[in-house]
Steps between C-alpha positions, in 0.01 A plus 500: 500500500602846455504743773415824339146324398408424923313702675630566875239254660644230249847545580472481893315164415842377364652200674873614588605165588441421097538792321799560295498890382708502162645835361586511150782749403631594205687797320368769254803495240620436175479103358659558174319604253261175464353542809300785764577637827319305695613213403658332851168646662282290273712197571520542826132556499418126328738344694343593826146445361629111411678443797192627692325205317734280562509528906137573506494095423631444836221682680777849541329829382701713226441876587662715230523850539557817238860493326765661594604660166795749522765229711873641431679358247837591438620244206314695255670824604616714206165377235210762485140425654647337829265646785555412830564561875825521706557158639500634877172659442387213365602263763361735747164465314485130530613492876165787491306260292569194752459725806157561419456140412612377828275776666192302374656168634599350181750191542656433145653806299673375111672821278440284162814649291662430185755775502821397509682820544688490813372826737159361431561180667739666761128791555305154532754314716508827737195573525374149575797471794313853655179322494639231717446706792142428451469150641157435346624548137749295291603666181644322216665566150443155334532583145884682535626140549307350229661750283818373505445142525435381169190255453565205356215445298537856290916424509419250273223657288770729422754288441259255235526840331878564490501740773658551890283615785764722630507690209137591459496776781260804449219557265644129336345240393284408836413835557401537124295173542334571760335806439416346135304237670334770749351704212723462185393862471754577705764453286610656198544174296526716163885595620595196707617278196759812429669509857832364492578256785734700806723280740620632751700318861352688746765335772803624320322833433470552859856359555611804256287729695207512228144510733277699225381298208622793276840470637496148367394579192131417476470829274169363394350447818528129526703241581419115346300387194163688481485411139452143597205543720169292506201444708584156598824604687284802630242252654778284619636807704245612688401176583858430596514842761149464635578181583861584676256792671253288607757254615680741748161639640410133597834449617498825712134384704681158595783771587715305299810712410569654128795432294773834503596695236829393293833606687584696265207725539473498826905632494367821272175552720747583808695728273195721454405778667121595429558868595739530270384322138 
């Protein structure tokens, strides 16, 4: 269910010991030229919706609120049509957003993000260690993991086709597929046959000091094969995340632990400072 269509009476009705409240973030910036603005937001979007099916199966209830649609996002620094806020505002937001959450005596508290620019996940990860302090809420960041853990199931999809997983990175392939099999409208299919594939090693570009996807040399906008992209994969992908979502939330109410980000991200997440990126 969607909390922006309750009324007041129907949300103190809400069982807290079963409700998971899921809150779909996303940027408002650039894809490339094959795809809009919103595009994490509408992903984000689905994936909560199916993972809200999925754990509604199990008797939990999936309460999604409004998206969060201007996260930070410093990778795509330096392209035009990026909008955002600073990542300490926005981590102060979310420790706002939970705050209020934990006010009403919700329980379970999931950021559902695809982003994969570090001072987003470091605004998450901070702002979900502030709401510990409220001992009736447990945040969690499921998706950041996810994220860079590759699934098995699209690794090989990709691969079938000639292609690596770690080289389809932003506005690729998946992302490409995805939206087409959201509302192929989405995507400007009359261009996507002319975009030349971009590979890019995003651990050695860090390594070199490279953290902006322009610095690596994504001039388009992208980085993997959107030219490739098909609704199959798409389907395949969000199935693939709402189910690694819906997994963690189940996990979380048997307060089963989550797997940690990569050590290698976790190393550049203590190098950041949020007041000053």
């Amino acid at each position: 269910m969607f909390l922006s269509d309750l009324t007041a009476p129907e949300v103190k009705k809400l069982n807290r010991d079963v409700t998971a409240v899921l809150i779909p973030m996303g940027t408002t910036q650039q894809h490339g030229p094959h795809l809009p603005l919103s595009t994490q937001s509408n992903l984000a979007e689905m994936i909560a919706y199916k993972a809200g099916e999925n754990i509604s199966i199990d008797g939990l209830t999936p309460l999604i609120t409004p998206t969060i649609n201007f996260i930070p996002s410093n990778v795509t620094a330096g392209f035009n049509a990026v909008f955002s806020v600073a990542p300490r505002t926005f981590s102060d937001m979310l420790y706002d957003i939970g705050r209020t959450f934990a006010q009403e005596d919700f329980k379970y508290l999931y950021f559902v993000n695809l982003s994969i620019s570090p001072e987003t996940i470091k605004a998450i990860d901070t702002a979900i260690n502030d709401l510990s302090e409220f001992s009736r809420i447990k945040a969690f960041d499921p998706l950041s993991v996810w994220n860079f853990s590759p699934s098995q199931p699209i690794k090989e999809y990709l691969e079938a086709k000639g292609l690596k997983y770690e080289n389809e990175l932003y506005a690729d392939i998946k992302t490409t597929s995805a939206m087409l099999a959201i509302n192929p409208s989405f995507v400007k299919t009359d261009i996507l046959s002319d975009l030349p594939p971009k590979k890019v090693n995003i651990k050695w570009e860090m390594l070199k000091g490279n953290f902006s996807f322009l610095q690596m040399g994504a001039d388009n906008g992208y980085i993997g094969t959107p030219s490739m992209a098909d609704p199959e994969l798409g389907k395949l992908y969000l199935d693939e995340a709402s189910l690694a979502l819906s997994t963690a939330i189940k996990y979380t109410f048997q307060d089963q632990k989550l797997p940690g980000l990569p050590l290698h991200i976790k190393m550049l997440l203590k190098m950041i400072d949020l007041d000053e990126v």
